[in-house]
C-alpha positions as CSV (number, residue, x, y, z in Angstrom):
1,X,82.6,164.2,146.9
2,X,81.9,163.6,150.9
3,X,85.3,162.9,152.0
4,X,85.0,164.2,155.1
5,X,81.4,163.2,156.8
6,X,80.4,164.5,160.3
7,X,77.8,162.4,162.0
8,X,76.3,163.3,165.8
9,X,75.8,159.9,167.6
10,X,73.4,160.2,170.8
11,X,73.0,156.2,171.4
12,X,69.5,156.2,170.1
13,X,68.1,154.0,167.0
14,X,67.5,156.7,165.4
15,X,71.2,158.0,165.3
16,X,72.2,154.4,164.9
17,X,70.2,154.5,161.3
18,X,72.0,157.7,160.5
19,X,75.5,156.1,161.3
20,X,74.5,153.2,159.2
21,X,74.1,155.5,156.3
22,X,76.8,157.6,156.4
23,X,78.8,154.6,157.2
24,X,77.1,153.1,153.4
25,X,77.8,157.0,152.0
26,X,81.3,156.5,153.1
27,X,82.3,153.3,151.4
28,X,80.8,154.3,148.0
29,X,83.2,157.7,148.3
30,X,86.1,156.8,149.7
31,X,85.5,158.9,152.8
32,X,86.1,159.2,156.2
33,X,83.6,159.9,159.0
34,X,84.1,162.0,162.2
35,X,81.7,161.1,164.7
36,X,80.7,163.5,167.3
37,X,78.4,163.1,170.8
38,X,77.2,166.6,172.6
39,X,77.3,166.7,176.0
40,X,74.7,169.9,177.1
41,X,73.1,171.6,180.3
42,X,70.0,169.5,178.7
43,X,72.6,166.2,179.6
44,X,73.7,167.1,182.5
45,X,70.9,168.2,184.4
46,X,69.3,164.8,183.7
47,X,72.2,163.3,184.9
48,X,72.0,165.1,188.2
49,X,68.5,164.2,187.9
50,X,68.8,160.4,187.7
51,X,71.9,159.9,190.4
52,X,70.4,162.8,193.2
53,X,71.7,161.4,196.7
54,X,74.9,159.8,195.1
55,X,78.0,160.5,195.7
56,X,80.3,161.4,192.3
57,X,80.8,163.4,189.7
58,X,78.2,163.9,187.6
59,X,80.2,165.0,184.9
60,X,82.5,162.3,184.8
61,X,79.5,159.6,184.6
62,X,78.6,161.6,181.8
63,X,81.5,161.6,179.9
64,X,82.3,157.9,180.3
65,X,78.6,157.1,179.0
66,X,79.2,159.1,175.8
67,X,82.5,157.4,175.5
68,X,81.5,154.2,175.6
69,X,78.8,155.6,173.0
70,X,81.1,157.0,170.5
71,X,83.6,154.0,170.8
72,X,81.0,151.3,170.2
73,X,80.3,153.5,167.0
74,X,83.8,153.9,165.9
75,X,84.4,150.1,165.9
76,X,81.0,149.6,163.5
77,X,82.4,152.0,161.1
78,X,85.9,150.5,161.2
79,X,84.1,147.0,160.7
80,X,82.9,148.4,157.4
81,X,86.5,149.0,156.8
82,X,85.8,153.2,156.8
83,X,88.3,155.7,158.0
84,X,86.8,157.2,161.6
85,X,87.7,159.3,164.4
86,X,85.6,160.5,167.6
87,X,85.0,163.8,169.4
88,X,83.3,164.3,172.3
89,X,82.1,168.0,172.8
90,X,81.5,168.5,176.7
91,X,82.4,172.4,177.2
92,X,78.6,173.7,177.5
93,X,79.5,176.4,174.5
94,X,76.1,176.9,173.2
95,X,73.4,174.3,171.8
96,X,73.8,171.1,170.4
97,X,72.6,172.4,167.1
98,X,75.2,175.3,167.3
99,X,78.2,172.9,168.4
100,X,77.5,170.7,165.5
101,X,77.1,173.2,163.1
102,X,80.8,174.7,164.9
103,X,82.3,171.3,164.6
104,X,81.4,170.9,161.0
105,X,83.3,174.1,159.8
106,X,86.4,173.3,162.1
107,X,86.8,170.0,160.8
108,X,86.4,170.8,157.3
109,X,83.1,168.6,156.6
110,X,81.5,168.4,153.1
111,X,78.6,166.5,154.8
112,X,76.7,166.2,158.1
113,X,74.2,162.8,158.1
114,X,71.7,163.0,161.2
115,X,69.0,160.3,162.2
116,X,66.0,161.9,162.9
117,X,63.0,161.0,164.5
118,X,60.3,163.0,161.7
119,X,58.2,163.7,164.5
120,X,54.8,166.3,163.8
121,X,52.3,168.0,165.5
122,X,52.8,168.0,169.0
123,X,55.8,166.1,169.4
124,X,57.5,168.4,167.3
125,X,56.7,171.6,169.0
126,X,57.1,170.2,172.6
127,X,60.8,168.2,172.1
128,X,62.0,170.1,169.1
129,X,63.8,169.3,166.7
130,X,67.9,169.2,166.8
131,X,68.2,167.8,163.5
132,X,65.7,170.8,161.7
133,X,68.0,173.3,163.9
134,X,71.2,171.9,162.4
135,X,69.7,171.6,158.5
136,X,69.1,175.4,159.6
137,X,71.8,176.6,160.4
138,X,74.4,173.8,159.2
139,X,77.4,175.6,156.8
140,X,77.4,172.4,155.0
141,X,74.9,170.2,153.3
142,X,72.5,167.8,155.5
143,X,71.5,164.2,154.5
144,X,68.4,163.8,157.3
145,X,67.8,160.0,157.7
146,X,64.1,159.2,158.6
147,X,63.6,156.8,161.6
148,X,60.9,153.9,161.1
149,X,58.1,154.7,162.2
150,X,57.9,152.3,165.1
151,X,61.2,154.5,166.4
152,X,59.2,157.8,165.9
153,X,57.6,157.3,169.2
154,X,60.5,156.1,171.2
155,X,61.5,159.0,173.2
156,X,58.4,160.6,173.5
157,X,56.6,160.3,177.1
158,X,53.7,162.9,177.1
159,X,49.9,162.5,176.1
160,X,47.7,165.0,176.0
161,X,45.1,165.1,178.8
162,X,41.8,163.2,177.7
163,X,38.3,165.0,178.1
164,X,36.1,168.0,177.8
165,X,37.6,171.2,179.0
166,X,36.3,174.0,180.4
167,X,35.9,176.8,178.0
168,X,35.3,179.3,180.9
């Protein structure tokens, strides 16, 4: 049972409490974990974002980020003394949600363990949800791992404008 456990890392503590658990699910089967980081338009144009009126390649900064990422993963699970490989998707074929949901079914996984942030209301419908897209569409079960609730609020950076507006 759950011998082969796919896990999307994104550096966040909310992926790191995911990888803890499938890390604990691993040792109690016997299984291995395959740890996987997306890189996505969504990535990249940030990137582009954050370094305009540098010279380099935006890509590449990109790519060495999520390796580092997947790398300092990959030595906490083999700490725990579980099986684990890495794969970093960076070929802009679909969404996240979709590449995940690809990479589960080419790998042969019996599980996929995401961190999720549980956010409602508004948070939810402005920044989505990649973790209800993959339970929706994931050929595999789904273990969803619940952030604190101090980590809810981590990535979100909007408010809702204050005051009486004008009905007219």
């Amino acid at each position: 049972m759950y011998q082969r456990i796919l896990v999307p890392v994104d550096g966040s503590s909310t992926s790191s409490r995911g990888l803890d658990e499938a890390i604990q699910l691993a040792k109690l089967t016997g299984g291995r974990l395959r740890l996987v980081h997306v890189i996505d338009e969504l990535s990249f144009a940030l990137t582009m974002d954050a370094y305009v009126g540098m010279a380099g390649n935006w890509l590449e900064e990109l790519r060495g980020g999520a390796l580092k990422l997947l790398e300092a993963a990959r030595v906490k699970a083999t700490e725990a003394g579980v099986q684990v490989d890495t794969v970093l998707l960076d070929r802009f074929k679909g969404t996240v949600h979709d590449q995940i949901a690809a990479e589960a079914l080419a790998c042969k996984a019996d599980l996929i363990v995401i961190g999720t942030h549980g956010r409602r209301g508004m948070g939810r419908w402005v920044m989505g949800s990649s973790a209800e897209h993959i339970l929706r569409i994931a050929p595999v079960p789904v273990l969803l791992v619940r952030a604190p609730e101090e980590a809810r609020t981590e990535h979100e950076r909007f408010t809702l404008p204050s005051g009486v507006l004008a009905s007219q």
